[in-house]
C-alpha positions as CSV (number, residue, x, y, z in Angstrom):
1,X,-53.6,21.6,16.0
2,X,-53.3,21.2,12.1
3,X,-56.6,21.7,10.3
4,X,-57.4,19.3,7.0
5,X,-60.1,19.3,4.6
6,X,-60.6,15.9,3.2
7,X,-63.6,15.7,0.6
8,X,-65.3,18.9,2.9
9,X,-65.0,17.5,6.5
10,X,-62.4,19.3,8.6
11,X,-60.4,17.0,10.4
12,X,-58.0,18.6,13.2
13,X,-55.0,16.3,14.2
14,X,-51.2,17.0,16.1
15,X,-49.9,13.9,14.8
16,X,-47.0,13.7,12.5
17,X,-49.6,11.5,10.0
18,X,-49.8,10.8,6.5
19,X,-53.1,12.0,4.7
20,X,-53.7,8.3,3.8
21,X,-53.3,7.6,7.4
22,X,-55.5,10.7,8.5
23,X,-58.2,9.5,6.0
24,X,-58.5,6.0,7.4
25,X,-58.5,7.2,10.7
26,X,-61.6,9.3,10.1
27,X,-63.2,6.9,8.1
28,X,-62.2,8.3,4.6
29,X,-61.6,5.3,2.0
30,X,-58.7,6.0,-0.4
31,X,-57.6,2.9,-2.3
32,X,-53.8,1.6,-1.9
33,X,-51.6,-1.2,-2.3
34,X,-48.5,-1.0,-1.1
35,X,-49.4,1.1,2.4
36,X,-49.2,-1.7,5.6
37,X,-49.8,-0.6,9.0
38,X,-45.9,-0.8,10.5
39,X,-44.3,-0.9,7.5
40,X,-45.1,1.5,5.0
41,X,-41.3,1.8,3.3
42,X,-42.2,1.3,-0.3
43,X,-44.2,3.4,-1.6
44,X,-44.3,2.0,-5.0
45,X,-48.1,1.7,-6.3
46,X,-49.0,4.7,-6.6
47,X,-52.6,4.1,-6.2
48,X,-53.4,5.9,-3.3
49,X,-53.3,9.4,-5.3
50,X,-55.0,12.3,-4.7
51,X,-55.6,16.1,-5.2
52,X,-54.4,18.3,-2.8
53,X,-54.2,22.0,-3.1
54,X,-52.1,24.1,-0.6
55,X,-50.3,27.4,-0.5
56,X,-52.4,28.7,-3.7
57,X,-51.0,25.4,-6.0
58,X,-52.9,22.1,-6.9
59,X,-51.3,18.9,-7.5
60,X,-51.4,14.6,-7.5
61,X,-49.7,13.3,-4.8
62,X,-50.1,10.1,-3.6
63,X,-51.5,10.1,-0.3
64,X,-49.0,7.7,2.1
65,X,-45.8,9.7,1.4
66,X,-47.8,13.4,1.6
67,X,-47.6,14.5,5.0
68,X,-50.6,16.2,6.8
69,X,-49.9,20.0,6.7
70,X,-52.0,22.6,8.6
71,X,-54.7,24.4,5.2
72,X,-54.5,21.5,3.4
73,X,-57.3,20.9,1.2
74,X,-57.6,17.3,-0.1
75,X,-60.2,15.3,-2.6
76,X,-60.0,12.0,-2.9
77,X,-62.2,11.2,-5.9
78,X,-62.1,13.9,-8.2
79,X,-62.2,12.9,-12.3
80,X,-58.4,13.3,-12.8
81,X,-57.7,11.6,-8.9
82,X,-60.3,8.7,-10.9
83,X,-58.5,8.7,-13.9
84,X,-55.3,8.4,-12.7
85,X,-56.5,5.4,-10.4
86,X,-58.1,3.2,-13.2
87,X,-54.9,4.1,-15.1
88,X,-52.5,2.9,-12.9
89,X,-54.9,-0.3,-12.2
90,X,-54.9,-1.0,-15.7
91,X,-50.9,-0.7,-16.3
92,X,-50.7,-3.4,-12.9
93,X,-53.2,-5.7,-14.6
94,X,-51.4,-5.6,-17.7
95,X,-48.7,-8.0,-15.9
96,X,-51.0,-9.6,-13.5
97,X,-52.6,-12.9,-14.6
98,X,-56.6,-11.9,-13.8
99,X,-57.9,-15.3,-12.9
100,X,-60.0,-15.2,-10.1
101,X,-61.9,-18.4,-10.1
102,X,-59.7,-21.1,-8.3
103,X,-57.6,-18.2,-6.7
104,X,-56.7,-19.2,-3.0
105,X,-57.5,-14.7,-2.1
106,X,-60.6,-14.1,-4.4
107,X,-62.9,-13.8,-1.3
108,X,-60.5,-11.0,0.3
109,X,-57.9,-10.1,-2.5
110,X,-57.5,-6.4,-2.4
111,X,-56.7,-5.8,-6.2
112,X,-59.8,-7.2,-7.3
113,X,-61.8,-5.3,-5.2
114,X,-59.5,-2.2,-6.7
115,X,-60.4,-3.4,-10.3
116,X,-64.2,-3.5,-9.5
117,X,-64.3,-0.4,-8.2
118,X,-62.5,1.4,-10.9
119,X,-63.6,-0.9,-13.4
120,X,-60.0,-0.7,-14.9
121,X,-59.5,-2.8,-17.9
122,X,-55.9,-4.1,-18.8
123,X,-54.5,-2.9,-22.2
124,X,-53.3,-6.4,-23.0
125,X,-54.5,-9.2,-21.0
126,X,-51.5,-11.1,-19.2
127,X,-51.6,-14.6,-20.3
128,X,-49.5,-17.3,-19.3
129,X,-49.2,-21.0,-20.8
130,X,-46.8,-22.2,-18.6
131,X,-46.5,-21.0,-15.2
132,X,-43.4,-23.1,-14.3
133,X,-41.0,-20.2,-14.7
134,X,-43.3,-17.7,-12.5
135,X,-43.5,-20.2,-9.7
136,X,-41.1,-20.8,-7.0
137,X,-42.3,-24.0,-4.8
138,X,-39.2,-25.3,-3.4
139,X,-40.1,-24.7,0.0
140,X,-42.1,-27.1,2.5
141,X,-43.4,-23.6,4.0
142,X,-44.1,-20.9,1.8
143,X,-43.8,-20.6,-2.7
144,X,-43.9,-17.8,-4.7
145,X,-46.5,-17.5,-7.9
146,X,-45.2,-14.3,-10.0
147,X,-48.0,-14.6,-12.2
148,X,-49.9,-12.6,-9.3
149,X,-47.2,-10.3,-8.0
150,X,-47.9,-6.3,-7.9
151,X,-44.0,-5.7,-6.9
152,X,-46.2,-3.8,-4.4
153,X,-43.4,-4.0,-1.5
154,X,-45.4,-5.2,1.0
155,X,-43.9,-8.2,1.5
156,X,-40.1,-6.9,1.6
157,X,-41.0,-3.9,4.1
158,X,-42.7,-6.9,6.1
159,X,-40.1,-8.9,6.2
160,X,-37.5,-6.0,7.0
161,X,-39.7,-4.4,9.7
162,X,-41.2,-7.3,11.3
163,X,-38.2,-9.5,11.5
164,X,-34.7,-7.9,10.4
165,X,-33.9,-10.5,8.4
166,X,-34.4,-9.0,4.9
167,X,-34.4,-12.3,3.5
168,X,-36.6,-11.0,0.2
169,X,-35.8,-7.9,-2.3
170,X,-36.2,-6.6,-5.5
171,X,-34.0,-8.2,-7.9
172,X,-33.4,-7.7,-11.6
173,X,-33.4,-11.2,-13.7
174,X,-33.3,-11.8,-17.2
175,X,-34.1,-8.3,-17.5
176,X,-37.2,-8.3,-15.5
177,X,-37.9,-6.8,-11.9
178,X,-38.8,-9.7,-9.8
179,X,-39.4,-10.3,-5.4
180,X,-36.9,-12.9,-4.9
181,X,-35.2,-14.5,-2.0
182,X,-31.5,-13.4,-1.4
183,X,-29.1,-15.0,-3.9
184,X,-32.4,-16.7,-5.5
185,X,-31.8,-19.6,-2.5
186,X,-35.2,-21.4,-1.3
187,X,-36.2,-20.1,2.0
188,X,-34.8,-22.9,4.2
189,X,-31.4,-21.9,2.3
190,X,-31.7,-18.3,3.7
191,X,-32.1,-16.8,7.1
192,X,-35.5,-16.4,6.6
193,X,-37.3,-17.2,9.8
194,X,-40.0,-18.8,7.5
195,X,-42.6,-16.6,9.7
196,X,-45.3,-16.0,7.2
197,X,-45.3,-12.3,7.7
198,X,-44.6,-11.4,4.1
199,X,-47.5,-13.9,3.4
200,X,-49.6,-12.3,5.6
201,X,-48.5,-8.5,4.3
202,X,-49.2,-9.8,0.3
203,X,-52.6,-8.0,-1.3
204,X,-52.8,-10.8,-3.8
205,X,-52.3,-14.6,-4.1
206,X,-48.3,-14.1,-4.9
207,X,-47.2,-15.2,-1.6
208,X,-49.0,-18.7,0.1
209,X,-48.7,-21.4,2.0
210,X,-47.6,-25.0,0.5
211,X,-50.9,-26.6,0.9
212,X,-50.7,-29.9,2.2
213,X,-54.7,-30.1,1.6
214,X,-54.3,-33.1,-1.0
215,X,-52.3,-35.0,1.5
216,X,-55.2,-34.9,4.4
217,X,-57.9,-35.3,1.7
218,X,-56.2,-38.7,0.5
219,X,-55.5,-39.8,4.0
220,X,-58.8,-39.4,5.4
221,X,-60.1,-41.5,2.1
222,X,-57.7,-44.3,2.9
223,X,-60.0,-46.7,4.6
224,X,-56.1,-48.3,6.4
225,X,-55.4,-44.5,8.0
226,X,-56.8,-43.3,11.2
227,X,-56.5,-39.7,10.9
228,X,-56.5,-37.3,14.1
229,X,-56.3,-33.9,14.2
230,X,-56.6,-30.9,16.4
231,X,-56.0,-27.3,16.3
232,X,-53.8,-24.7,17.7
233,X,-55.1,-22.1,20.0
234,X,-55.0,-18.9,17.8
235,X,-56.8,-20.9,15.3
236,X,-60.9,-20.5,17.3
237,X,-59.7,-16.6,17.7
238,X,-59.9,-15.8,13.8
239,X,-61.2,-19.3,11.9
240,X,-64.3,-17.6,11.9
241,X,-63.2,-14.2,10.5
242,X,-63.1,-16.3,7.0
243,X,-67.0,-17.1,7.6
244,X,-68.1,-13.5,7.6
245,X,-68.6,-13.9,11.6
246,X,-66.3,-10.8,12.5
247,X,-63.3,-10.2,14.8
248,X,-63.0,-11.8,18.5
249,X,-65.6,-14.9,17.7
250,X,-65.1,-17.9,19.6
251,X,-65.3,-20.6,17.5
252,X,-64.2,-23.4,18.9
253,X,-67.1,-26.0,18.8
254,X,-68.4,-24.9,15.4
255,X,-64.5,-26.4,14.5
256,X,-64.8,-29.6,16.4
257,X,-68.2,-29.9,14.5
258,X,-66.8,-29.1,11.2
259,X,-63.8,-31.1,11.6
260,X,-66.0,-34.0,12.0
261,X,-68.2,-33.5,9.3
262,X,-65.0,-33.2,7.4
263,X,-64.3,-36.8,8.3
264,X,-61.3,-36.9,10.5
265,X,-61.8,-40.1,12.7
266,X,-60.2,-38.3,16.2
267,X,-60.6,-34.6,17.1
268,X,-58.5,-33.6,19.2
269,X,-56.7,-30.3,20.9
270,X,-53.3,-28.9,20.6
271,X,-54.0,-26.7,23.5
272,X,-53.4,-30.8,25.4
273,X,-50.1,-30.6,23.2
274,X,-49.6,-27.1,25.0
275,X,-50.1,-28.8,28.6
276,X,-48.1,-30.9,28.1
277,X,-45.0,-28.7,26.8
278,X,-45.8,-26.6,30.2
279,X,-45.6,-30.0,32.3
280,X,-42.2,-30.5,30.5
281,X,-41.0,-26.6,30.4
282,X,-42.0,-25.6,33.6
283,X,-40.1,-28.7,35.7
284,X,-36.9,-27.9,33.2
285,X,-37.2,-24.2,34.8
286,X,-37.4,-26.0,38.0
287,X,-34.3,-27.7,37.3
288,X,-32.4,-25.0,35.6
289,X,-33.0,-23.0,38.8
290,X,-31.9,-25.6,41.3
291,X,-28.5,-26.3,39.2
292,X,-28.4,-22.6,38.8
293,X,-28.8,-22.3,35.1
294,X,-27.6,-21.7,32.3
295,X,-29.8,-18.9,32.2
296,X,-31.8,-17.5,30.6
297,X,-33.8,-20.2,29.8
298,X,-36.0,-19.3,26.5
299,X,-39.4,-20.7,25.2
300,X,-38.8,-23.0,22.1
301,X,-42.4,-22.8,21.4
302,X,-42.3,-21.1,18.2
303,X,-40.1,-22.4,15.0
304,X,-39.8,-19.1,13.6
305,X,-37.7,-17.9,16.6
306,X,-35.7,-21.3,16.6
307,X,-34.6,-20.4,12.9
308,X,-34.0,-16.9,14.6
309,X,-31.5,-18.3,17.4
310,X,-30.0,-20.7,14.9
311,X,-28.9,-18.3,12.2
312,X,-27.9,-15.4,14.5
313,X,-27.3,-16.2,18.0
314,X,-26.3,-19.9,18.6
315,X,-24.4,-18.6,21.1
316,X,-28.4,-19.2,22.6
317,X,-28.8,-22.7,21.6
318,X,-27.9,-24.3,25.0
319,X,-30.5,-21.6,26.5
320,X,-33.2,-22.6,24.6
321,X,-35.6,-25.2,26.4
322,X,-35.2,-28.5,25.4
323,X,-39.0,-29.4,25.2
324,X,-40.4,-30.0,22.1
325,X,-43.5,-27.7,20.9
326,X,-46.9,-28.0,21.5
327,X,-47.7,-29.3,18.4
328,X,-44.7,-31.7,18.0
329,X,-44.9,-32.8,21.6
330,X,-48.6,-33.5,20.4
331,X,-47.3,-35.3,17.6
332,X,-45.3,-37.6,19.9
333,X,-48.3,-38.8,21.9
334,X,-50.2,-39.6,19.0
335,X,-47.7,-41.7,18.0
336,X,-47.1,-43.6,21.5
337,X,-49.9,-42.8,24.1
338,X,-52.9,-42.7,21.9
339,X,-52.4,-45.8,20.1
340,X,-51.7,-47.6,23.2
341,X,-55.2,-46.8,24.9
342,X,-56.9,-46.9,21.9
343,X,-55.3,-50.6,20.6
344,X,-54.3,-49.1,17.6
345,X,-50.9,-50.0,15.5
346,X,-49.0,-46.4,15.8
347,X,-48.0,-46.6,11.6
348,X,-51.7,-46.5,11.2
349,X,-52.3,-43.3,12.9
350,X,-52.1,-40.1,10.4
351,X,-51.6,-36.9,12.4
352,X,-52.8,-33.8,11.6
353,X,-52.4,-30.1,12.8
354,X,-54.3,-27.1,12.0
355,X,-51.8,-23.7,13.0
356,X,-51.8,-19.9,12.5
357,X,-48.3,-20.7,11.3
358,X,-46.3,-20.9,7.8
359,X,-43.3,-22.0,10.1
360,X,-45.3,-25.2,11.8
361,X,-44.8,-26.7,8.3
362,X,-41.4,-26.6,8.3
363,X,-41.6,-27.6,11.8
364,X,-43.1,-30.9,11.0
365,X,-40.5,-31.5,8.4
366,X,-37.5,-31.8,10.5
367,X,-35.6,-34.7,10.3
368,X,-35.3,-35.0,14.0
369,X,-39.3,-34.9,14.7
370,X,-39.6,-38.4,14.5
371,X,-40.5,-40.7,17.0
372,X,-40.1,-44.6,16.9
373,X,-39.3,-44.5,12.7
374,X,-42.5,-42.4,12.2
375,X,-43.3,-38.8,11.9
376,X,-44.4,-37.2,14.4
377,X,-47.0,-34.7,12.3
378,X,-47.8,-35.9,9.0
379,X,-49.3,-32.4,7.5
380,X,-50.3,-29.1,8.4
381,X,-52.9,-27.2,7.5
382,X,-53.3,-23.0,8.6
383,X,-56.2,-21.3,9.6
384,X,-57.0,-20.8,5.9
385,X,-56.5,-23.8,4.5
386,X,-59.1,-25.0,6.8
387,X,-61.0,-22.9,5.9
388,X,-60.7,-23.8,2.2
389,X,-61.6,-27.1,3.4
390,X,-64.7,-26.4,4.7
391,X,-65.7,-24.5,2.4
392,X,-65.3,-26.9,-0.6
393,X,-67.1,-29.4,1.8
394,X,-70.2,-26.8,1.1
395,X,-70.2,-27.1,5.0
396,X,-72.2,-24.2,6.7
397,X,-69.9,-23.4,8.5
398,X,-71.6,-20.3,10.8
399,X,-75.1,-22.7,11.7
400,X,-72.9,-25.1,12.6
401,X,-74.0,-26.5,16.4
402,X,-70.9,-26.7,19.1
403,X,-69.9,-30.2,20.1
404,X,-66.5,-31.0,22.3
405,X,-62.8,-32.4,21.7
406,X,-62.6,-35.9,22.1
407,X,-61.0,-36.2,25.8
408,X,-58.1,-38.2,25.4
409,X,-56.2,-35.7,23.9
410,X,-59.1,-33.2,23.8
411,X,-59.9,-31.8,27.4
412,X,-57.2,-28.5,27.9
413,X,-56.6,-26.2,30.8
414,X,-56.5,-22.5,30.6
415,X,-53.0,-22.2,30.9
416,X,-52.7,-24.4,27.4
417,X,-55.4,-21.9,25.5
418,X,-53.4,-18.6,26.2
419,X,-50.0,-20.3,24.2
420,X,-51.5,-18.3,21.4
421,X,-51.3,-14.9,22.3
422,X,-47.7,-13.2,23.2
423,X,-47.0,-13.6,27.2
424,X,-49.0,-16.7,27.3
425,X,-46.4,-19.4,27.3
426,X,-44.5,-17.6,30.1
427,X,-47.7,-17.0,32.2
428,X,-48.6,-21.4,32.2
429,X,-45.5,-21.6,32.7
430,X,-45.2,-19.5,36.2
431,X,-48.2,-20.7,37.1
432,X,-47.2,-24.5,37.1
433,X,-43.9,-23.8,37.9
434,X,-44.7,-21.9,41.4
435,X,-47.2,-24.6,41.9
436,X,-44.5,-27.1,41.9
437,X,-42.2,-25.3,44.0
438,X,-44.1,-24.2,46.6
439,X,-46.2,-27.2,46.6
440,X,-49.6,-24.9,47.1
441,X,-52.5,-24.7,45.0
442,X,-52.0,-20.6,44.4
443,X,-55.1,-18.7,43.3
444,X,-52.9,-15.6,42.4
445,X,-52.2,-16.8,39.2
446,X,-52.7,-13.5,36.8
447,X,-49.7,-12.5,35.4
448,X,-51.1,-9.3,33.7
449,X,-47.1,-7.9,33.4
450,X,-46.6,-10.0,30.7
451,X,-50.0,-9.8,28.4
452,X,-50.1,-7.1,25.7
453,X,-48.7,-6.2,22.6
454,X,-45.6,-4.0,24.0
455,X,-42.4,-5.3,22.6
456,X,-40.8,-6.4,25.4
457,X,-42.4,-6.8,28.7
458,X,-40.5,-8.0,31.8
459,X,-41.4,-8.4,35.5
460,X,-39.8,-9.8,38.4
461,X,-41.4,-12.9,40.0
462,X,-41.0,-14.8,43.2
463,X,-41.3,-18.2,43.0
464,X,-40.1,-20.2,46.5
465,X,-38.2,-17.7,48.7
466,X,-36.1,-16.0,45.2
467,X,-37.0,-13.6,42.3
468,X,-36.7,-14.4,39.0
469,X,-36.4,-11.6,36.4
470,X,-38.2,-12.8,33.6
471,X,-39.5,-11.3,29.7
472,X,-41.2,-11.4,27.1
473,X,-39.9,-10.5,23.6
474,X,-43.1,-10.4,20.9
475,X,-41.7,-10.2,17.9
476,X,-38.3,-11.0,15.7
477,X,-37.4,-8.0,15.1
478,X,-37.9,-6.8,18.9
479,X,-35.5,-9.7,19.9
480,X,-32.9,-8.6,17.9
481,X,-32.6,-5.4,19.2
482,X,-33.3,-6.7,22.5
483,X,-30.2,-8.7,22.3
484,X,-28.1,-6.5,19.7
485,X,-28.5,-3.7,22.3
486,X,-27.0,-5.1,24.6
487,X,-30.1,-4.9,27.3
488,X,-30.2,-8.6,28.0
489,X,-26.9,-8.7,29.6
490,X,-28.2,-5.6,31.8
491,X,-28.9,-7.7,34.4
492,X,-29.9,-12.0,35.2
493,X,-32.7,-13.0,33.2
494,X,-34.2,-16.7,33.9
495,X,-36.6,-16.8,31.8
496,X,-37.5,-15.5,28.4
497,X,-40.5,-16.1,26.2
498,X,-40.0,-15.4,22.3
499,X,-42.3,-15.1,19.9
500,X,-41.5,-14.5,16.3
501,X,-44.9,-12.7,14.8
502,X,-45.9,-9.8,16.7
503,X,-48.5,-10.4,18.5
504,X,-47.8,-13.9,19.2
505,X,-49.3,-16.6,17.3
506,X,-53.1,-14.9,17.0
507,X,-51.1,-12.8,14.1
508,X,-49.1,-15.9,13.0
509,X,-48.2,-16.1,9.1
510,X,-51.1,-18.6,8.2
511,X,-54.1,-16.4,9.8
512,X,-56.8,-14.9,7.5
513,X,-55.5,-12.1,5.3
514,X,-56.4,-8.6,7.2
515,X,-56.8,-6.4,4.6
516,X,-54.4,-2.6,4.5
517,X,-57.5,-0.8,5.3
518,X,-59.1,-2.7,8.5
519,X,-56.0,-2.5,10.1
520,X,-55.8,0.9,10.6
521,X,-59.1,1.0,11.7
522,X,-59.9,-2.3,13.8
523,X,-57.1,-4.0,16.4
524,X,-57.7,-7.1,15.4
525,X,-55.1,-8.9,17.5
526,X,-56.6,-6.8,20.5
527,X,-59.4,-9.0,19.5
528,X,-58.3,-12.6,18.4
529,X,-56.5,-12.9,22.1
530,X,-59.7,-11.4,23.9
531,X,-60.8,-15.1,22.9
532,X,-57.9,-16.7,24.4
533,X,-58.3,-15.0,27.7
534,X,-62.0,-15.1,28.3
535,X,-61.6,-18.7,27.6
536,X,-59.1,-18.7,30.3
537,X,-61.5,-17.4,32.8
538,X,-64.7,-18.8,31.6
539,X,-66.4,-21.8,33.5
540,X,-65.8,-24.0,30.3
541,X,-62.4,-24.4,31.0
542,X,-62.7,-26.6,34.4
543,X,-58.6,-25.7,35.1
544,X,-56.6,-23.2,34.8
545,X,-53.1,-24.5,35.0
546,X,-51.9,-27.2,33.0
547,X,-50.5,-29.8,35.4
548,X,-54.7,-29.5,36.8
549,X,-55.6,-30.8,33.6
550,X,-57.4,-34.1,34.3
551,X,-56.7,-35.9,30.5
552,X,-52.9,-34.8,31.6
553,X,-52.9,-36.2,34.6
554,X,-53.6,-39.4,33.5
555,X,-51.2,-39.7,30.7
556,X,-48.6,-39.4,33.2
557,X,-49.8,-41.5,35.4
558,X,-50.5,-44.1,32.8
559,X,-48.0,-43.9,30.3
560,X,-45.1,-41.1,30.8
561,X,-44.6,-41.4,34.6
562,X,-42.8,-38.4,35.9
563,X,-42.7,-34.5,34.0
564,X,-38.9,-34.3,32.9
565,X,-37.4,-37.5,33.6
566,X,-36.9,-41.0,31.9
567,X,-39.5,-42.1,29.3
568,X,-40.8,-37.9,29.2
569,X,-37.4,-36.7,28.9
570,X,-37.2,-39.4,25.9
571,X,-39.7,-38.8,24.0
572,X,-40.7,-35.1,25.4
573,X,-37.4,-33.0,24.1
574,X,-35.2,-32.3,21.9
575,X,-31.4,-30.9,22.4
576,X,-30.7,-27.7,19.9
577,X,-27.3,-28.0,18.0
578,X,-26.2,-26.0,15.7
């Protein structure tokens, strides 16, 4: 055991740990900007100093690249550690354009806190006329406001570690040091997987979402639009995280409430979307295994990994399954089944989607998610955008009574609520599909195998009189390797689930910021999918597998007929070319 004195507490520890790490681990703040838990290969802020003296010498060392040693004595707030600090804020304020008022991250930006805390002062305020050159908004998904950027590294090492795909870097133009994508190109233009992640890893307000929050506003004033709209699963895990109501909160009928208030006409679920992709994905397994492939067969759930499979293993694209997401398979019905029972002319409806996703946006922009002439989603909002709504709405949002979905397109199963949390979409899948194959109603329906937040989980599962090896990959990066390896040709696989984010889509790229600091101290997606599952296996859901689901039931037997044939297979899938 080394032994560490950190501002007079001993601390004893066998790890091979940082002092920054140790610190936070114990509960001892020291301030940084480029440190991320899982990535950590920048190192270029050199904020987190501090004064550490060992073998009879005393130095500065910033704290995240300064390995724990054992007679290591370390203050973290001396004068000259201070001075240093407030320095080093100033020099990053002197190129960072300080206005806080309309910024999207003044609630949870972690430079202003640094600047308040230091009271750091920048020699020369950084002011900017025209931000046109600074900004980079040629994406549906994600822009780029260098009038905010630290050049921390955050959002490189994010990208690099969480997905492989390296798709932003430090370049030099026009002289200046700049975060750009590869070959300057748009996102969509580069192999980005359009994830979020480096959105989610960025301190300050450099990296965001497109909003598409004028859009809704408009659309929900136009007296000719009926707007519905419904949220994703992960979204009731962490909505309320942005309320000041903590980690693992349920909120999901504070959100129907709020959504009201907000004035959309139809609230609705996209855990009914997520029903009804199982109702689809779960008889295409069926078939797959009856015609004996082509196996694997993978999720196509989440757009991230479809960017993924596209731009580096199309070889996959015929294993990928052909029905559409849960949002867009959403987006479909509210385009053909709700408009029939509700006698309303389809171009009339406005959809709208509330995800945990940057990627969802893009998602909705494809030419091919159209259905009839129309568009199958008309905007998408994340988790903090809706937030942002609700707050300019001066809507209180934590007294808020819970009220209920609409039913139509409101009422979900268990099965569809779990989709948000890595291992989900396989486990409503097995559990529909075994119910269809063995024509039983099973109770055993806990696939425990596949939850958590290992990389990739597998398990063997016997559905009929065969086994089926099947796995699930959480995260880009983990795919890669899973397939770059070489491991998924070490024996049959026939079914694989894939999400891009790790984590699944509770730590999707349009979630609410988590800040350097709480992650190493709280597990945060530990607690977003707690919410999932205990809805799962409360009494408020009344089923727990999707093709129980009583508002799905009926659809088919009203409108769509039979899971995976004729008018579903029509309008339920899509066929991934390259």
């Amino acid at each position: 055991m080394k032994k560490i004195v950190i501002d007079g507490d001993v601390i004893e520890t066998d790890e091979n740990i940082s002092i920054l790490e140790l610190a936070r681990k114990n509960n001892i703040s020291i301030p940084s900007l480029c440190f991320l838990e899982e990535c950590n290969g920048v190192t270029k802020c050199a904020v987190c100093i501090v004064e550490i003296s060992y073998e009879g010498k005393t130095k500065l060392s910033t704290s995240c690249t300064t390995m724990a040693e054992d007679g290591m004595v370390v203050t973290t707030n001396s004068e000259k550690v201070q001075e240093m600090v407030k320095k080093r804020i100033s020099t990053l304020l002197d190129k960072h354009e300080f206005k806080c008022g309309q910024c999207t991250r003044r609630e949870n930006c972690e430079f202003l806190k640094l600047v308040i805390k230091t009271k750091a002062r920048a020699s020369k305020p950084f002011l900017v006329q025209d931000k046109t050159p600074y900004m980079d908004t040629r994406s549906v998904s994600i822009q780029i406001d260098r009038t905010k950027c630290l050049e921390c590294g955050r959002c490189i090492d994010a990208c690099k570690k969480k997905t492989g795909t390296c798709t932003l870097q430090f370049e030099r133009v026009d002289g200046k040091r700049i975060v750009t994508q590869v070959e300057g190109k748009k996102f969509e233009d580069t192999n980005c997987l359009l994830c979020g992640q480096c959105v989610a890893a960025c301190p300050v307000a450099a990296l965001t979402e497109k909003t598409e929050l004028d859009k809704v506003k408009e659309a929900i004033a136009d007296p000719n639009k009926h707007v519905v709209v419904a949220m994703a699963p992960a979204v009731r895990a962490s909505l309320g995280e942005l309320f000041n109501m903590g980690y693992g909160e349920d909120v999901t009928g504070k959100a129907y409430t709020a959504l009201r208030e907000l004035g959309f006409d139809k609230v609705f679920d996209i855990n009914f979307g997520a029903d009804m992709t199982i109702m689809e994905e779960a008889t295409e397994l069926i078939h797959r295994i009856q015609e004996a492939g082509p196996f694997p067969m993978f999720t196509s759930c989440c757009p991230g990994w479809i960017r993924q499979v596209e731009n580096y293993y199309p070889q996959y694209l015929k294993n990928l399954s052909t029905a559409k997401s849960p949002q867009q398979i959403f987006g479909v019905a509210t385009k053909t089944y709700y408009p029939a029972i509700a006698n309303i002319d389809p171009k009339d409806v406005y959809t709208v989607t509330i995800m945990p996703c940057t990627a969802k946006k893009y998602e909705a922009n494809l030419s091919y998610n159209e259905t009839n002439g129309l568009r199958e989603i008309d905007a998408v909002l994340t988790t903090r955008e809706l937030a942002k709504m609700i707050k300019d709405a001066k809507i209180a949002f934590a007294k808020l009574e819970d009220s209920e979905a609409d039913p139509a397109m409101g009422m979900y199963s268990g099965a569809g609520v779990i989709f948000g949390a890595t291992g989900g979409v396989m486990e409503a899948a097995l559990r529909t599909a075994k119910d269809f194959v063995e024509n039983k109603d099973l109770k055993d329906i806990d696939y425990t195998e596949v939850r958590g937040f290992k990389g990739v989980k597998e398990a063997t599962v016997k559905i009929g009189d065969n086994e089926y090896n099947v796995a699930v990959i959480n995260g880009a990066k983990n795919l890669s390797e899973f397939i770059e390896s070489g491991k998924i040709n070490e024996k049959q696989y026939h079914f694989i689930e894939v999400m891009a984010c790790p984590g699944g889509c509770i730590n999707g790229g349009g979630q609410p910021h988590v800040s350097s600091e709480i992650r190493t101290k709280n597990d945060y997606k530990k607690l977003r999918a707690s919410v999932l599952y205990n809805q799962d296996s409360s009494r408020s859901v009344a089923k727990r597998k999707s093709h129980q689901n009583p508002a799905i039931i009926k659809m088919y037997n009203d409108y769509v007929g039979k899971p995976g044939e004729g008018n579903a297979h029509e309008l339920f899938h899509h066929i991934y070319e390259k």
